[in-house]
C-alpha positions, 0 to 999 in steps of 0.5 A, a space after each residue: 120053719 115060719 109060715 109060709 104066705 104070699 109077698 105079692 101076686 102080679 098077673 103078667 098077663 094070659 095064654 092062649 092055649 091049643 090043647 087038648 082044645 082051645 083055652 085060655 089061662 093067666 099067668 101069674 108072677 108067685 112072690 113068696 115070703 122066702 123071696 121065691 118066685 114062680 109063675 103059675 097059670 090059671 084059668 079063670 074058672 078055677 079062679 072062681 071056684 076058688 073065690 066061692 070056697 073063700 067066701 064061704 070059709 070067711 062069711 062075714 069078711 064076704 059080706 054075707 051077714 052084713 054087706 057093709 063088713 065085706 072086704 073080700 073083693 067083688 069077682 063076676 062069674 065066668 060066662 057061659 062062653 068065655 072068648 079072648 075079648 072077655 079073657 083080655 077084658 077080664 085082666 084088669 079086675 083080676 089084676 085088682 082082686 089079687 093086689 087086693 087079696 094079699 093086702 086082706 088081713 092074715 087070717 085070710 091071706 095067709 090062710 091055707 087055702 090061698 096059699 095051696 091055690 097058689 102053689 107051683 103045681 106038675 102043670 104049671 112046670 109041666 104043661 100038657 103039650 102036643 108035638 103036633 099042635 101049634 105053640 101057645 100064643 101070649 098076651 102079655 099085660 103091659 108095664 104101664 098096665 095100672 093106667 090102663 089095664 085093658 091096653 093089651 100087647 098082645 098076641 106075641 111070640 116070645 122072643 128065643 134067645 140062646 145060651 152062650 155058655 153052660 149056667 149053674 143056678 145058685 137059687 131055687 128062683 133060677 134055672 140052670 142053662 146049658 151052651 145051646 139050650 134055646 129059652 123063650 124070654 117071658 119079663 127082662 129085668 132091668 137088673 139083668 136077671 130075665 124070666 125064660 122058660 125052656 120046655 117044662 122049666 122056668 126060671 130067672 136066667 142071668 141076660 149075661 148068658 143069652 144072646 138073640 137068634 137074629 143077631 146081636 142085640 145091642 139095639 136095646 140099649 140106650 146111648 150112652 148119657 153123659 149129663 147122668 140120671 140122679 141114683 141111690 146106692 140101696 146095698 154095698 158092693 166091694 169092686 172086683 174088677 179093676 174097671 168096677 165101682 166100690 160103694 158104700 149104702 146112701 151114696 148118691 152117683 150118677 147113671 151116665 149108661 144103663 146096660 141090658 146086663 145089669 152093671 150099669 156105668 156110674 159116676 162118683 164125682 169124676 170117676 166112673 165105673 161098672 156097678 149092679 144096678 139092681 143096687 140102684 134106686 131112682 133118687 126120690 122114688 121110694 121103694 121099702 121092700 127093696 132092701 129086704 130082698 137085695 139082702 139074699 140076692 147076688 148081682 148077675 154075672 158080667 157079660 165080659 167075664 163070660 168066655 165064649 168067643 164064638 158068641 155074636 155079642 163078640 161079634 157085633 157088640 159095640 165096645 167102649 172102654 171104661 177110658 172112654 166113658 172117663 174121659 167123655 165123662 170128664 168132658 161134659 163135666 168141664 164143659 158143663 163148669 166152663 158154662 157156668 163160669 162164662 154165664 157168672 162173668 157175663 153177669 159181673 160184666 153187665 153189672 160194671 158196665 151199669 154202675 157207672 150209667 147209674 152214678 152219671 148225672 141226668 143231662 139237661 134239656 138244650 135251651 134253644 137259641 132266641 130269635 133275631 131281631 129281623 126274625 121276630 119282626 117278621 114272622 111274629 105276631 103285632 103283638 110280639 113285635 111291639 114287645 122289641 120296639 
């Protein structure tokens, strides 16, 4: 078996914690080589102790010996008291220190005591917690954290969310689900895999299998848009069900509805269907890790295949048929060639109506008529009036 290191680190944002006293501790999104990923927390002052030993075991890298060979990352020390305001103002720099420490070179990246830090420990699947003592409260870091990372969310109470029917987990990344069990959703991924928590487990959870504890939550997701949004097909997929899309790698298609359980209505010329969109990838935008990792990761399950009719998405759900997209689909398509068509011919009937105001000839000035005699004599000056006689 190869060596073990770290793909990406991403700080998701901190907690803020009520025992055995008041703390607080970030939380950090683990990817791993064998593309695990687990969320560990960490206070800051063991990030520290843990930042020291690293510049201590790679002196030249730190700069110690010559402060111009340093590319260990800069990291103040924690204060003697540290509240929320430094914690939340803190997210920005340790967010930078850990893209920049997977990026160093391998004998630091890799090495031991970066990897052993990051590593799952008992608390993090097992956090020390009080029945009595009033639930952690989390900050999260926004999406758009890197144009401004001190813009925090924050505080929020996770949103709850039940399972609707038993779920076995096929991968270590996941966490199994019984009907009933009440998880705590930390990240939803468009791709329809969400990141909960339940208890002392946490895990990726197909969205398919959740439903909200106020009432269904079809709100989130966008009006259907027939005009389409551009995508690339990253990884091939055989159609299983009837109302589902075959695709091959590179075709490009058309996203007309983006759903919360990751299978995507899409376009193919004037067919429709439901693809993974985790499949998918923006046309333009470029993304070379992402084929690495769709290789060993499945689609999510649908939503419709799962069979539990006492779930409120059977409830309050707005369906539309796959006959539905088609032909609103089709629709726009027509009407989108119908205006084209119109435009090209009123363009030809303005050209005819020009080309023969081009080839008549210019009309000349009227001569006016020349006065009379009477006329001239008078109203004309002496000498205009012996010019007649």
């Amino acid at each position: 078996m190869g060596e073990t290191f770290i793909r990406h680190i991403e700080l998701l944002g901190y907690e803020k914690r009520f025992y055995p006293s008041q703390h607080y501790v970030y939380m950090f999104l683990v990817k791993w080589n064998d593309l695990s990923e687990k969320v560990v927390y960490r206070r800051f002052t063991e990030i520290y102790e843990f930042h020291k030993a690293l510049k201590e075991m790679f002196p030249i890298e730190s700069g110690d010996i010559n402060i111009e060979n340093r590319i260990i990352p800069h990291l103040p020390a924690p204060k003697w008291f540290d509240g929320q305001r430094s914690t939340e103002n803190r997210q920005g720099t340790l967010a930078e220190y850990c893209y920049t420490l997977v990026n160093l070179p391998h004998k630091i990246s890799r090495c031991l005591h970066v990897v052993n830090f990051f590593k799952v420990r008992h608390d993090d699947m097992n956090p020390i917690t009080d029945s009595q003592t009033k639930k952690p409260e989390v900050f999260l870091l926004p999406k758009d954290s890197k144009k401004n990372l001190t813009d925090i969310t924050g505080p929020i109470i996770l949103q709850t969310y039940r399972a609707i029917a038993d779920y076995e987990k096929s991968s270590t990344s996941e966490m199994a689900l019984k009907a009933g069990d009440m998880v705590d959703v930390v990240e939803k991924s468009e791709n329809g895999w969400w990141f909960c928590q339940l208890k002392n487990k946490r895990g990726w959870v197909p969205a398919a299998y959740l439903e909200p504890m106020d009432g269904p939550d079809e709100s989130e997701e966008q009006e259907p848009n027939y005009a389409g949004e551009a995508y690339v097909v990253q990884k091939s997929y055989i159609a299983v069900e009837e109302d589902e899309l075959t695709l091959k790698e590179g075709d490009t298609i058309e996203v007309i509805h983006k759903l919360l359980d990751g299978w995507w209505v899409i376009r193919k010329d004037e067919a429709t269907g439901y693809y993974p969109s985790m499949y998918l990838q923006k046309a333009g935008e470029v993304n070379t890790s992402v084929k690495s990792e769709l290789r060993n990761r499945g689609a999510p399950p649908r939503r419709s295949t799962i069979r539990n009719v006492k779930s409120i998405h059977k409830q309050g759900r707005k369906q539309i048929s796959q006959e539905t997209y088609r032909r609103n689909s089709k629709k726009y398509i027509q009407n989108q060639r119908k205006m084209q068509g119109n435009s090209h011919n009123k363009a030809n009937v303005i050209i005819e109506k020009n080309e023969p105001e081009d080839n008549k000839p210019k009309a000349q000035p009227a001569v006016p008529p020349r006065p009379s005699k009477d006329l001239i004599l008078n109203r004309c000056t002496e000498s205009t009036r012996r010019k007649i006689l």
